[in-house]
C-alpha positions in Angstrom: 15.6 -81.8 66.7 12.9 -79.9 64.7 11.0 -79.1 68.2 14.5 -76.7 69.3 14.9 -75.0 65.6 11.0 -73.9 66.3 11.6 -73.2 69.9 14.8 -71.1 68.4 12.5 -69.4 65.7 10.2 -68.4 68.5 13.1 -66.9 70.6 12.5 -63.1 70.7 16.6 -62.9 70.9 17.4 -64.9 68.3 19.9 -62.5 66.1 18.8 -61.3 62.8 21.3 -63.7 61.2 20.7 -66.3 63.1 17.0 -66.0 61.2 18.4 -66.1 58.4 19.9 -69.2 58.3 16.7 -70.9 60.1 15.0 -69.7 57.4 17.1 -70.5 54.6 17.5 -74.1 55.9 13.6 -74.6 55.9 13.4 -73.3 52.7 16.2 -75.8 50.9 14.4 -78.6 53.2 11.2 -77.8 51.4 13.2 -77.7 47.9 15.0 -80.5 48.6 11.7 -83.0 49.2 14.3 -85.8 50.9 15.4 -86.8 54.3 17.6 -84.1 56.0 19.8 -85.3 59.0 18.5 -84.2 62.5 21.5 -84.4 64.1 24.9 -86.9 64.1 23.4 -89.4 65.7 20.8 -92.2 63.9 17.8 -89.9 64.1 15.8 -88.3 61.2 13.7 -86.0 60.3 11.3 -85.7 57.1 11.9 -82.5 55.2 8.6 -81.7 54.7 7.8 -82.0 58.7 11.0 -79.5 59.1 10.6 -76.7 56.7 6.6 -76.7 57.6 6.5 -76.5 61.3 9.7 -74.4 60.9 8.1 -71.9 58.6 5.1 -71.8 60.7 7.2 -70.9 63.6 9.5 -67.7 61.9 6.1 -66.6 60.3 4.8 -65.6 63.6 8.4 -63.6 64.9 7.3 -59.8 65.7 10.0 -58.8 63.4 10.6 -60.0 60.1 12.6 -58.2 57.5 10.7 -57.2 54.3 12.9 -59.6 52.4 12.1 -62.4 54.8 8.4 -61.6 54.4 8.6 -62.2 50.7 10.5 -65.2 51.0 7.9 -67.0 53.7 5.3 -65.8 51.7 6.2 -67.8 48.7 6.7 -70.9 50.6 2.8 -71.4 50.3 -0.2 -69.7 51.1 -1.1 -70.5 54.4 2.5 -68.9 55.2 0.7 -65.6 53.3 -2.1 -65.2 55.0 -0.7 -65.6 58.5 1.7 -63.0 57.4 -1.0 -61.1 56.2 -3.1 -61.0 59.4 -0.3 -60.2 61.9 0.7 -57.2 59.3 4.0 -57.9 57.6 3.1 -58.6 54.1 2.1 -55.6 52.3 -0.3 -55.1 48.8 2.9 -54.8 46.6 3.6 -58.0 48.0 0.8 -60.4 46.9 -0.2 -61.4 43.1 -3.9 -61.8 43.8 -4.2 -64.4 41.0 -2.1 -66.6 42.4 -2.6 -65.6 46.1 -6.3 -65.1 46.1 -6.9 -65.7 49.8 -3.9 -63.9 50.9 -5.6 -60.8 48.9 -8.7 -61.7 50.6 -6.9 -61.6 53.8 -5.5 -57.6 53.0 -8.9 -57.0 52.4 -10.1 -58.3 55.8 -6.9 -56.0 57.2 -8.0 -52.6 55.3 -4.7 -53.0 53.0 -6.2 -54.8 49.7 -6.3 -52.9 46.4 -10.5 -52.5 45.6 -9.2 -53.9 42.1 -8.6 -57.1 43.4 -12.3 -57.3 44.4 -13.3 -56.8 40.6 -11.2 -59.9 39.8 -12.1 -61.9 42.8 -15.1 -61.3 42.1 -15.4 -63.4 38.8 -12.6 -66.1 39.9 -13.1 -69.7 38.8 -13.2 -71.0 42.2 -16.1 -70.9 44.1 -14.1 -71.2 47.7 -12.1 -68.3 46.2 -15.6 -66.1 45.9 -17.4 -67.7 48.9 -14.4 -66.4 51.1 -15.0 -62.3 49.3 -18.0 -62.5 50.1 -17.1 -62.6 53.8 -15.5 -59.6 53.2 -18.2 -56.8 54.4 -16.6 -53.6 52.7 -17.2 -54.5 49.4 -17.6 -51.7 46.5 -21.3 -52.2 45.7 -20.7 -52.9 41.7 -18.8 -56.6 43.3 -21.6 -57.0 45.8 -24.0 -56.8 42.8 -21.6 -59.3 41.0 -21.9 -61.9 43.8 -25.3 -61.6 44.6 -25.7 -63.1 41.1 -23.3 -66.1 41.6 -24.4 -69.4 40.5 -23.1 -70.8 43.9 -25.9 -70.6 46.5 -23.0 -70.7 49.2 -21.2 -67.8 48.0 -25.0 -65.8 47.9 -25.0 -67.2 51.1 -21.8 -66.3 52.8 -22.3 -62.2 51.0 -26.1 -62.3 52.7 -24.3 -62.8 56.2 -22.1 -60.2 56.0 -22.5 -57.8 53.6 -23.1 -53.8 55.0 -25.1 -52.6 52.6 -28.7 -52.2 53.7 -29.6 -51.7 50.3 -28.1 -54.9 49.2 -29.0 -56.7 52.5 -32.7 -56.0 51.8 -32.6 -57.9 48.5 -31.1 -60.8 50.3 -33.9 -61.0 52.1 -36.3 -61.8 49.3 -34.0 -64.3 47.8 -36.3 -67.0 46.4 -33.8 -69.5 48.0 -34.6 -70.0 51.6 -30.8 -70.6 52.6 -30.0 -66.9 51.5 -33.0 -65.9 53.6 -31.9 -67.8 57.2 -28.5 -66.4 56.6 -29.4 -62.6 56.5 -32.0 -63.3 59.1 -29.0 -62.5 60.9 -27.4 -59.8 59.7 -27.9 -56.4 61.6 -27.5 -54.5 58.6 -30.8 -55.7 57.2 -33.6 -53.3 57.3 -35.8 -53.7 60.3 -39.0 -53.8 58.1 -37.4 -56.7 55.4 -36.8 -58.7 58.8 -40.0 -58.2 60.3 -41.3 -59.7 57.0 -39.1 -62.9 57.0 -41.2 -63.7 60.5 -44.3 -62.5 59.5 -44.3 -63.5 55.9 -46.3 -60.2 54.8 -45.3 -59.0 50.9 -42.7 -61.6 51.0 -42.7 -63.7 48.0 -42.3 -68.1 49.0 -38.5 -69.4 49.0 -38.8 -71.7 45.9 -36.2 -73.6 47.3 -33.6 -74.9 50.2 -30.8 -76.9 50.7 -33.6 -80.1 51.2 -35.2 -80.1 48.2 -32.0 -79.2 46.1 -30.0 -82.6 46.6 -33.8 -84.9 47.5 -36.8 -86.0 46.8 -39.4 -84.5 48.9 -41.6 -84.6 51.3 -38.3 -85.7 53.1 -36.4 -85.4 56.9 -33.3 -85.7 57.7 -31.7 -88.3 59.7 -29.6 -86.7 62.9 -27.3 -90.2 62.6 -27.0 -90.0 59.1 -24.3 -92.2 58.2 -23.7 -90.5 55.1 -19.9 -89.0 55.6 -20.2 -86.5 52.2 -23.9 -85.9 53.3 -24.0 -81.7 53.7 -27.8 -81.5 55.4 -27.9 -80.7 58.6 -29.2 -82.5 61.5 -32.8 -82.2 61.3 -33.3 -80.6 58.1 -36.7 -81.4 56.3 -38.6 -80.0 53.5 -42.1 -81.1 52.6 -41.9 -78.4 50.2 -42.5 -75.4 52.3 -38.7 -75.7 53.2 -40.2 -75.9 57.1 -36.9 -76.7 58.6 -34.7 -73.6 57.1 -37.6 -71.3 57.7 -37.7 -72.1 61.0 -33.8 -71.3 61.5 -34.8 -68.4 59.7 -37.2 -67.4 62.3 -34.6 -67.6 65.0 -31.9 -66.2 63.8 -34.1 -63.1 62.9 -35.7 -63.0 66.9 -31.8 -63.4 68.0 -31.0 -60.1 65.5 -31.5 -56.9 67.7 -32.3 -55.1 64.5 -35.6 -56.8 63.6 -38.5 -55.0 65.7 -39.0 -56.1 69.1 -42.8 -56.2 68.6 -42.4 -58.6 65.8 -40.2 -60.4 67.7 -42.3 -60.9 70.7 -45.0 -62.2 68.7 -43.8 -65.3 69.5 -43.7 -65.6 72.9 -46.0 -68.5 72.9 -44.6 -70.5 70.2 -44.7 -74.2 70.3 -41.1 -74.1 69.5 -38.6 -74.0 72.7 -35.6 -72.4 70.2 -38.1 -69.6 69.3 -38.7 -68.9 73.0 -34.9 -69.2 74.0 -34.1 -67.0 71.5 -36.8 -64.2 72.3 -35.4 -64.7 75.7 -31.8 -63.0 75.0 -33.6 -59.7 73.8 -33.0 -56.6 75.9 -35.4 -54.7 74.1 -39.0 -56.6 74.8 -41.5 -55.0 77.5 -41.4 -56.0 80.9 -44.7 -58.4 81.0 -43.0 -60.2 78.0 -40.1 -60.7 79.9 -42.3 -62.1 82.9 -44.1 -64.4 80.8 -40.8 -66.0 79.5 -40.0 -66.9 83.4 -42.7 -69.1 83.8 -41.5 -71.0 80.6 -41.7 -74.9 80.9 -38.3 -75.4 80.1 -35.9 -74.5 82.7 -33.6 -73.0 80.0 -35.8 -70.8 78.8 -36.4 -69.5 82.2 -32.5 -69.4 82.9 -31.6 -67.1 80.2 -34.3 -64.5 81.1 -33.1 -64.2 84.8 -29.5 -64.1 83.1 -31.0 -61.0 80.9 -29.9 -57.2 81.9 -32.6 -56.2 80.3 -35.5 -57.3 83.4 -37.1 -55.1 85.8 -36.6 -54.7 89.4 -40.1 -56.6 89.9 -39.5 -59.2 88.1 -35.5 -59.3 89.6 -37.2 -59.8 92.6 -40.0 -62.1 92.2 -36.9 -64.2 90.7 -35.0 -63.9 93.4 -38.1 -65.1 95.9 -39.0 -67.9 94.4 -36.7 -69.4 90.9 -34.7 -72.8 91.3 -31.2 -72.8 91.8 -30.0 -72.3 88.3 -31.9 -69.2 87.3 -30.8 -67.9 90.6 -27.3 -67.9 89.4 -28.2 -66.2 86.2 -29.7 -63.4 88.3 -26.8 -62.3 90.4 -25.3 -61.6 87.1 -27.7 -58.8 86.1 -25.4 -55.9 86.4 -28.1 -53.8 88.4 -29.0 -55.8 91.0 -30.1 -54.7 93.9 -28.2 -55.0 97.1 -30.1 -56.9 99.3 -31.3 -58.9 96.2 -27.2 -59.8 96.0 -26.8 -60.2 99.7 -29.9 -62.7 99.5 -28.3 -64.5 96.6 -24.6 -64.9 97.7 -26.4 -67.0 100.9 -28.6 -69.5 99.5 -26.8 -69.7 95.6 -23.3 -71.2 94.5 -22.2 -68.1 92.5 -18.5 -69.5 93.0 -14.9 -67.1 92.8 -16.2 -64.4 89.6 -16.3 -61.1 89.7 -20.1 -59.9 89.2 -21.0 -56.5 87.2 -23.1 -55.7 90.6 -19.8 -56.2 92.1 -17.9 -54.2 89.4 -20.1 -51.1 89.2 -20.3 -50.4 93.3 -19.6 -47.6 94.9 -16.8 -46.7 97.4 -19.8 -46.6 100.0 -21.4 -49.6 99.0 -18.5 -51.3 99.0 -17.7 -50.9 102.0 -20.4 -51.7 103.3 -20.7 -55.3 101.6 -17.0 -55.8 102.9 -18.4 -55.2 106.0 -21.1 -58.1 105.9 -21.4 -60.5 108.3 -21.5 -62.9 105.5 -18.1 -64.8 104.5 -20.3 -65.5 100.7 -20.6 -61.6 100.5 -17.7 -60.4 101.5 -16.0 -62.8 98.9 -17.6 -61.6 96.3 -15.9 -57.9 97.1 -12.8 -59.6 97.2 -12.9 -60.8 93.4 -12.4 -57.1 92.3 -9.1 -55.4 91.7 -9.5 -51.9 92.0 -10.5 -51.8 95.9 -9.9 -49.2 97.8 -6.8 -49.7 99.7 -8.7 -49.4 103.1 -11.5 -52.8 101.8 -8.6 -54.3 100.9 -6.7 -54.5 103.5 -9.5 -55.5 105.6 -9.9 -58.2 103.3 -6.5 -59.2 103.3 -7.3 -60.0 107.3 -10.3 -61.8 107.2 -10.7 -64.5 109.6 -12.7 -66.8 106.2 -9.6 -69.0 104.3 -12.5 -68.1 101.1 -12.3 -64.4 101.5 -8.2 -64.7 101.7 -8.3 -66.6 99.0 -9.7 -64.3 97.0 -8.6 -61.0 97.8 -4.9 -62.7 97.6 -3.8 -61.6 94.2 -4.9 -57.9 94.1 -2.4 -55.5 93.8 -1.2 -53.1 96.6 -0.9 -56.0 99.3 2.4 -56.0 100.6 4.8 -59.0 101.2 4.1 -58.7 105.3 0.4 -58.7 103.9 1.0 -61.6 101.8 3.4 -63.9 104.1 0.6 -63.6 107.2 -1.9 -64.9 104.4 0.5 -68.1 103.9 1.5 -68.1 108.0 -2.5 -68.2 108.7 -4.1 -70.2 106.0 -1.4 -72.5 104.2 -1.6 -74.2 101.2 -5.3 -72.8 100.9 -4.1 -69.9 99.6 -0.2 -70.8 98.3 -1.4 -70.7 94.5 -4.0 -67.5 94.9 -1.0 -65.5 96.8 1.4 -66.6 94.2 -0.7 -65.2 91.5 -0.3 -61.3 93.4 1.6 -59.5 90.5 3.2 -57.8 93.8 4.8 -60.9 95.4 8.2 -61.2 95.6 10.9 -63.5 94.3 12.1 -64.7 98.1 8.0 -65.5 98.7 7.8 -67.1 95.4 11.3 -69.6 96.0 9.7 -70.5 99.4 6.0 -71.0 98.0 7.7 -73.3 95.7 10.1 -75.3 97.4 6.8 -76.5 99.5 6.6 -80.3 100.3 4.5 -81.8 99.0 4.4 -79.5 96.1 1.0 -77.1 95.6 0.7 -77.8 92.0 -1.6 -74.6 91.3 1.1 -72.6 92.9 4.0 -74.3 90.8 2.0 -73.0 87.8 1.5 -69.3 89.0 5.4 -69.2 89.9 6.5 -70.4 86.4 4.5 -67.7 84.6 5.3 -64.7 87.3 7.4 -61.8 86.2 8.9 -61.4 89.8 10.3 -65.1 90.4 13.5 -66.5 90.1 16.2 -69.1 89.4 15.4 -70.7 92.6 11.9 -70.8 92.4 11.7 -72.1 88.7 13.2 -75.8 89.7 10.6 -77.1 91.7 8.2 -75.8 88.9 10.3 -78.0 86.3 9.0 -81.0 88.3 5.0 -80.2 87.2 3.9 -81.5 84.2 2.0 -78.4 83.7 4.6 -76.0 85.0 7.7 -76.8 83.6 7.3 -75.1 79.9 6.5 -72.0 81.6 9.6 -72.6 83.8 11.8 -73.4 80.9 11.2 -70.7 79.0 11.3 -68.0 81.4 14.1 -65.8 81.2 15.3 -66.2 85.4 16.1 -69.5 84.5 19.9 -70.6 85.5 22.0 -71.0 82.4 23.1 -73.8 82.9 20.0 -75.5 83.7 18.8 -74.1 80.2 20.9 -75.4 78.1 20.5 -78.6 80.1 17.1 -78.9 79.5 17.8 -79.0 75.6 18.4 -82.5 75.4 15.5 -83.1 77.6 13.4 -86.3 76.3 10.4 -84.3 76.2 10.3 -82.3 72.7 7.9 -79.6 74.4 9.9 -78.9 77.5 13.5 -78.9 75.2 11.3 -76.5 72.7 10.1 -74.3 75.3 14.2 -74.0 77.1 15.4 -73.0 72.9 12.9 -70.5 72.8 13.9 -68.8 76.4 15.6 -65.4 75.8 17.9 -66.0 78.0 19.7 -69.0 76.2 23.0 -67.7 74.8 23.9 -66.9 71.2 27.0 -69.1 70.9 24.3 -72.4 72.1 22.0 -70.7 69.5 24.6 -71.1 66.7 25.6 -74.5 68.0 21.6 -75.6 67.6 21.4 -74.0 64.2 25.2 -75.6 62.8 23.5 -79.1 63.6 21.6 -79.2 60.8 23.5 -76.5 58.5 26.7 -76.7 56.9 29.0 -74.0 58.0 29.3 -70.7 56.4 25.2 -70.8 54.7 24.6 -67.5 53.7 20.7 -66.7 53.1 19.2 -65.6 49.8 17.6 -63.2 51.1 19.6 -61.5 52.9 
């Protein structure tokens, strides 16, 4: 029974006192810490299993008195900072010493007190200061506090994400190398302090890493390391020049767009394929860079550059000409590509149904024209868009290619005639595409789904779809994957809701006592199963 009382607490309709008595029952279940009857049969339910899940559930309703904010909140702290995030629970609230991540979760939101930072700051628990210091607003007097900690991993986690250049530039010069590899990333660094964690110059050794802190070195790590506590990772190895973290350290500072791209491209010919993957997503190295990259060895390597937005014409070209089949693919995403360079692609290359930025930034002109291709491939690719002119469109719409159809099906505008010759001409090729049309009506959807034998894709579209109706939804109660979707949309018969709540499966009777649609008197009836008559809520 637990899976309806958390289908009910996710019911939008569910009446504010109706709430409260969900509430106050989950509450006395957690209290109570024994066995509370599911229903008047033989069944059971753990208490703890009830008032959690339950909890979980009325935690995440859009409205929430402020009393039954306060109460959730207290339940535990998980409850807190979920109420936190979604912006119920206010400062006044939260006691930051005994809810330290729910203050830490205010902070994230802009609505923490900058007192609680000071005390945060200089809390016993290190997983209470590690999770501050993702916090990147800080006041610089608790940055300065943290950069001191006696926990590397709270240095650490504050060298990721601080803001403060000032304080980010310190970081960098950390004499442990795991402070170093995690502002390598960190765009707030100064350009020069992350030029000098590549090329070493006026940058003191790391006297240390997360290697030679816990072993003896010179010493690697084993990748199958059946140690379940062990904390390296895969790979590490220090033979006292902490190689392995200075070589993450590397990367992550070629990946950062604020360390200098000349620094960066220094390392275009480095033995390591990681380095040269990562210099490959830049958008800011010169051209010839760039073109050295795309004869890489490894066909990644030359994958991402072709994927990068950042190459020339030339080099889009040469690409085009003559890479392999997956960099190829990569290319016809570069938003600037040129047209015949597209029309080339779409023939010999499986870009498959996505809309590509080339596609997305066209002109009315140059759209029509590509809908006008002779090509089936091309003109598909128009068809992904939604925002065609009504006249490409509709040409669209009558293409003689089931793949074009297909995908010009759901874009709004088309009109039911439009959307029944698509289903009279190409069948159950395009059943779940047209389905998906936020245009199509209820009478198309019924007949889409009372289809023998069943499109399943279409059954799923249908379920979800604003326009469809009682009629449609049964067949979609049939699909495994359809028939939540149908159970909790509001078109759904009465009485075939408030059948479904003594459905065997939990999900599908969950889904039916969250519908808005179920009525209030069921509601009560659901509630009074597991609640003696008359509970009145303390916080009401």
């Amino acid at each position: 029974m637990n899976h309806l009382l958390c289908g009910l607490a996710a019911n939008p309709a569910l009446p504010a006192p109706l709430t409260d008595r969900l509430l106050t029952l989950a509450l006395d279940a957690a209290e109570a810490g024994a066995e509370v009857e599911a229903d008047p049969g033989p069944g059971r339910v753990s208490s703890r299993d009830l008032s959690e899940e339950l909890i979980r559930a009325l935690a995440d309703r859009a409205e929430l008195s402020p009393a039954q904010v306060r109460a959730l909140s207290a339940y535990d702290e998980h409850t807190a900072i979920r109420l936190a995030y979604s912006g119920t629970l206010t400062a006044a609230d939260v006691d930051p010493t005994a809810q330290p991540f729910t203050a830490i979760a205010l902070f994230d939101e802009g609505r923490g007190l900058p007192e609680w930072a000071r005390l945060l700051a200089a809390f016993p628990d290190p997983d209470v200061r590690w999770q501050l210091a993702t916090y990147s607003g800080l006041p610089p007097d608790v940055s300065a506090t943290l950069v001191g900690d006696p926990d590397v991993e709270v240095v650490t986690e504050l060298a990721l994400w601080t803001a403060d250049p000032e304080v980010a530039a310190g970081l960098a010069r950390h004499p442990h190398a795991e402070v170093r590899r995690a502002v390598a990333c960190n765009e707030a660094v100064p350009s020069a302090a992350l030029a000098a964690l590549i090329t070493g110059d006026r940058l003191p050794p790391a006297t240390s890493c997360l290697v030679c802190d816990s072993r003896d070195v010179p010493f690697t790590h084993d990748p199958n390391c059946p140690d379940p506590d062990c904390r390296l990772r895969a790979g590490a190895a220090c033979d006292g020049s902490h190689a392995s973290t200075v070589h993450e350290t590397w990367e992550r500072a070629v990946r950062n767009p604020a360390t200098p791209p000349e620094v960066a491209a220094s390392l275009a010919d480095a033995p390591s394929m990681l380095l040269r993957w990562a210099l490959a997503e830049r958008s800011d190295l010169p051209q010839h860079v760039y073109a050295r990259l795309a004869r890489d060895p490894e066909p990644g390597v030359r994958e991402v550059v072709a994927g990068n937005p950042a190459i020339g014409e030339e080099l889009v070209r040469t690409l085009a000409a003559e890479a392999g089949q997956e960099e190829r693919r990569a290319l016809a995403h570069h938003p600037r590509l040129p047209l015949d360079v597209l029309v080339r692609l779409a023939g010999t290359t499986r870009i498959g149904p996505v809309l590509l930025p080339r596609i997305a930034s066209a002109t009315p002109d140059e759209l029509v024209e590509l809908a006008g291709s002779p090509h089936a491939s091309v003109r598909m690719l128009v068809a992904e868009r939604r925002d065609l002119p009504a006249g490409v469109r509709d040409a669209l719409a009558e293409d003689p290619d089931a793949a074009v159809v297909k995908a010009v099906a759901p874009h709004p505008g088309l009109s039911e005639g439009q959307l029944r010759a698509m289903v009279a001409r190409f069948g159950v090729q395009v059943h779940a595409r047209v389905a998906a049309n936020p245009d199509a009506p209820g009478t198309l959807l019924a007949e889409l789904a009372g289809h023998e034998p069943p499109v399943r894709r279409a059954l799923r579209e249908i379920a979800a779809h604003p326009n469809t109706t009682a009629e449609a939804l049964l067949p979609c109660l049939a699909d495994e994957r359809a028939r939540c979707a149908a159970a909790a949309h509001p078109a759904l018969a009465v009485p075939v809701l408030v059948g479904l709540l003594d459905h065997t499966d939990e999900d599908l009777a969950g889904a039916a006592a969250s519908n808005p649609s179920l009525p209030r008197p069921v509601m009560e009836e659901l509630v009074g199963r597991y609640s003696e008559p008359g509970v009145t809520s303390p916080v009401s």
